[in-house]
C-alpha positions in Angstrom: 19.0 -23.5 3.5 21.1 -22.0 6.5 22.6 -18.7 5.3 24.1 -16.0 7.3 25.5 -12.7 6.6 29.4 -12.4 6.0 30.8 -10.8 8.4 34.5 -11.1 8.2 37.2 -13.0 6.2 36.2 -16.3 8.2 32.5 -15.9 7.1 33.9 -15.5 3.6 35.8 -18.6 3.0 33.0 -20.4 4.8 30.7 -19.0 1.8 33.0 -20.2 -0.5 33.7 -23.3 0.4 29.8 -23.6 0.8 29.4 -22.1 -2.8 32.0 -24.5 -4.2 30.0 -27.5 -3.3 26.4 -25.9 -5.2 28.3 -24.2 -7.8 26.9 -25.9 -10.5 23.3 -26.8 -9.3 20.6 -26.8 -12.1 18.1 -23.5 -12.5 14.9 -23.9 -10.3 16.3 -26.0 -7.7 16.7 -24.5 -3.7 20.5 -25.2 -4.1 20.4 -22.7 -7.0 18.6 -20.0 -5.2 21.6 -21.0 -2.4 23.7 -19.9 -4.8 22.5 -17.1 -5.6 21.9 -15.9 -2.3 25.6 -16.5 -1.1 27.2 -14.9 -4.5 25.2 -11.9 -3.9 26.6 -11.7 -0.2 30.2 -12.5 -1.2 30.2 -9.8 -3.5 28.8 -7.6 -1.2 31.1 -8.1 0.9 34.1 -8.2 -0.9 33.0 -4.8 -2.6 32.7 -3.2 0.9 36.1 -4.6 2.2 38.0 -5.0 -1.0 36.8 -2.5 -3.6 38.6 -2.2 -6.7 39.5 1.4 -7.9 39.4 2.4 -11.1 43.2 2.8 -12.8 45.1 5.9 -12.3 44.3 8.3 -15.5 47.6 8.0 -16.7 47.9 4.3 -16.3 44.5 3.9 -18.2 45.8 6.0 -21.0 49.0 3.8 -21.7 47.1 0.1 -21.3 44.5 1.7 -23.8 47.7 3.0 -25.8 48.6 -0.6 -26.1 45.3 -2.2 -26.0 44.9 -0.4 -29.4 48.8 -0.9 -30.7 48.6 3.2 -30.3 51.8 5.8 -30.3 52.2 9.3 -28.4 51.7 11.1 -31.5 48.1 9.4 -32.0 46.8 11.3 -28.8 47.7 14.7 -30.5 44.1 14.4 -31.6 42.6 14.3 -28.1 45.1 16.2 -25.9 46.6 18.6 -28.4 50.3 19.2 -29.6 53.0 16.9 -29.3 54.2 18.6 -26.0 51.1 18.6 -24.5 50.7 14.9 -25.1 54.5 14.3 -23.6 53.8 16.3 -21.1 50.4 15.1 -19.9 52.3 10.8 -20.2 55.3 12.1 -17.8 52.8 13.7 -15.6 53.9 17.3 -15.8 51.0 18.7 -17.3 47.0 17.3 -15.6 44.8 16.6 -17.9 42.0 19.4 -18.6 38.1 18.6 -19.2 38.4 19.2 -22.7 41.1 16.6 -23.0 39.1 13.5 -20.4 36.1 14.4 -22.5 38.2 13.6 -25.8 39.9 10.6 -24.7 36.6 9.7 -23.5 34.3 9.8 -26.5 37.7 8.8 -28.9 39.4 6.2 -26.9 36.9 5.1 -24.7 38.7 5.3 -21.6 35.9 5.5 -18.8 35.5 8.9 -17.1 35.7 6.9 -13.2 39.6 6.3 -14.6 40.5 9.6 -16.1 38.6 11.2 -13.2 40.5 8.9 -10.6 42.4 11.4 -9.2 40.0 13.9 -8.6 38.8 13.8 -5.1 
């Protein structure tokens, strides 16, 4: 076993193409444990230099709108009247805590997205 940390995008493709060839090694074997080792430093690395944020809140709201085959009017119920709803989907109106707790507990939209652009 000849692993080395991943230290830029060259390092990376060399673990994948390294990966690729023990991808599929059986459990309790030193090729496995290879594996393991190099996915655990690909990911590492790839969540240091290409993290993934979490959806903007309003974004999250409408692909969980359509996840759930959901209209406007069926957010009345977690953001309040039918302006407020309109209002908070154009983005003229921010969302308040009482409304990311709601959609949070009754749509279960994660708090990281509706808190996304909080900083």
């Amino acid at each position: 076993m000849n692993i080395k940390p991943i230290r830029s995008d060259e390092d990376l493709q060399d673990a994948f193409r390294h990966l690729e060839g023990i991808f599929q090694a059986k459990d309790g074997t030193q090729e496995a444990d290879e594996m393991e080792i190099l996915v655990t430093l690909i990911e590492a690395y790839e969540n240091k230099n290409y993290p993934i944020l979490p959806p903007e809140p309003i974004e999250a709201i409408k692909f969980r709108m359509d996840q759930q085959g959901l209209a406007a009017r069926d957010l009345e119920i977690f953001i309040g009247s039918r302006e407020k709803v309109s209002e908070v989907l154009n983005r003229k109106r921010p969302l308040s805590l009482k409304m990311i707790k709601c959609l949070h507990n009754g749509l279960h939209i994660p708090y990281e997205s509706l808190l996304a652009d909080i900083a």
